[in-house]
Residue, then its C-alpha position, 0 to 999 in steps of 0.5 A: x503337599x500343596x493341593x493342584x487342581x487334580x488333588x484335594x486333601x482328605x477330611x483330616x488330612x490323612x486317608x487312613x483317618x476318613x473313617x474317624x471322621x465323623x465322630x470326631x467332628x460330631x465331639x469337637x465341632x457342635x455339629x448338631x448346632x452349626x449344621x442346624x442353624x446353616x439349614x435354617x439360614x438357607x431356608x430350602x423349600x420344596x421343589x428347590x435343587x441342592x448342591x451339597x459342595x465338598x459333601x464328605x461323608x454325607x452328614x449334611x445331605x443326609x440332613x437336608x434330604x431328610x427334613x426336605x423330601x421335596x428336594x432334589x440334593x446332589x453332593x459332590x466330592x474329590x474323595x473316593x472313600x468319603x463318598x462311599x461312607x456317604x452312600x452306606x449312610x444314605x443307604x442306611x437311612x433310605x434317602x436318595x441324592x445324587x452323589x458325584x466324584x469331581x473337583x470344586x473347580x470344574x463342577x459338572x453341573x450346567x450352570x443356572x441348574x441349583x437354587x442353593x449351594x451349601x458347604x460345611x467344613x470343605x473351603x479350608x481344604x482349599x489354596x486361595x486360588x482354589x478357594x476362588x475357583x470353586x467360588x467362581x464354580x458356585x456362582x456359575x451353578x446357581x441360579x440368579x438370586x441364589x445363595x450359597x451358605x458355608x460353614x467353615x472355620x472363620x477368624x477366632x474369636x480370641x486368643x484361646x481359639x487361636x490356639x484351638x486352631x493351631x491343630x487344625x492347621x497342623x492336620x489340614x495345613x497351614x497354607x490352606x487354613x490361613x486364609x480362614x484364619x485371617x477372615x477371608x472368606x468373605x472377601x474371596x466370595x465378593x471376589x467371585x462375584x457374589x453379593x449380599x455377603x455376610x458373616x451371620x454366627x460364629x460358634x467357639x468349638x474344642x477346635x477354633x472359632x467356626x462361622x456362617x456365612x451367606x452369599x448371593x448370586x446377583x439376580x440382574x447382571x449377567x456373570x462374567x459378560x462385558x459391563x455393556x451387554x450387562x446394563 
């Protein structure tokens, strides 16, 4: 079914799947690999606000909090389940961040209120008009010269990749996925408004080509207004 704004897709495509999650993610993804080079490109610093977008299961804000105390990280997502086995893992580790239940596309934070944005393997779950939306969402939160760093499956490298892919696309759908596929994300990010946008590494995996990128809030220009109160 294609996702509204009031729905989302679970990690892998099936609720009753959630709990396998992170296992097979840690095996077919290099997920040790990808997640700490995403770290190390959005170069986080003490006293920075962090938001963790499509946070999941809480790997990742498990990681950012634990090799950042000086930080405050928020994770949000959609999905109930996921968010409880975020908060059992943060628990068991002894670390605090905020979790939230929303949507992508109506983020309940003000805007300007983060310096970073992350998100791995989320933006894939998402139709194009909600991949932008929740660009668009990203954008309003972080502050002026902010960075949102993604890790998501990106355009495979060769024909083998492709066909990795093709089970992805048959857990997550093929409608939300085509874009990744196609190499899009980039595109989209410069759609909503960001720039600086790069692809920075792709990574063969067991299930397709997964790619870095980066993005940045413009520092000058204020967002959506008119171009003469913007100059």
């Amino acid at each position: 079914m294609k996702p509204s704004s009031n729905s989302y897709i679970p990690a892998l495509g099936y609720r009753w799947l959630t709990r396998f999650y992170d296992p097979i993610v840690r095996i077919t993804t290099r997920e040790a690999t990808f997640k700490d080079a995403l770290l190390r490109q959005a170069s986080i610093q003490d006293g920075h606000r962090i938001l963790d977008l499509g946070c999941g299961t809480g790997t990742l804000a498990v990681l950012i909090k634990g090799a950042h105390r000086g930080v405050e990280v928020f994770g949000l997502d959609a999905d109930p389940e996921a968010l409880k086995l975020a908060r059992t893992k943060l628990e068991a580790a002894g670390l605090e961040v905020q979790l939230n239940q929303g949507l992508s596309s109506a983020l309940p934070y003000a805007a300007e209120s983060f310096d970073r944005a992350v998100s791995s393997l989320f933006l894939h779950h998402l139709p194009s008009e909600l991949k932008l939306e929740a660009m668009r969402e990203a954008l309003r939160v972080l502050r002026p010269g902010g960075e949102f760093h993604i890790a998501d499956w990106g355009k495979p490298a060769n024909a083998a990749m492709r066909l990795a892919f093709v089970g992805v696309q048959l857990l997550d759908g093929f409608p939300t996925t085509t874009d990744n596929v196609r190499g899009l994300l980039p595109d989209l990010l410069g759609l909503a408004g960001f720039e600086n946008v790069e692809t920075t590494n792709s990574y063969s995996t067991l299930l397709g080509t997964l790619s870095l990128y980066r993005a940045r809030k413009p520092s000058t220009r204020l967002v959506g207004c008119a171009p003469t109160v913007c100059q």
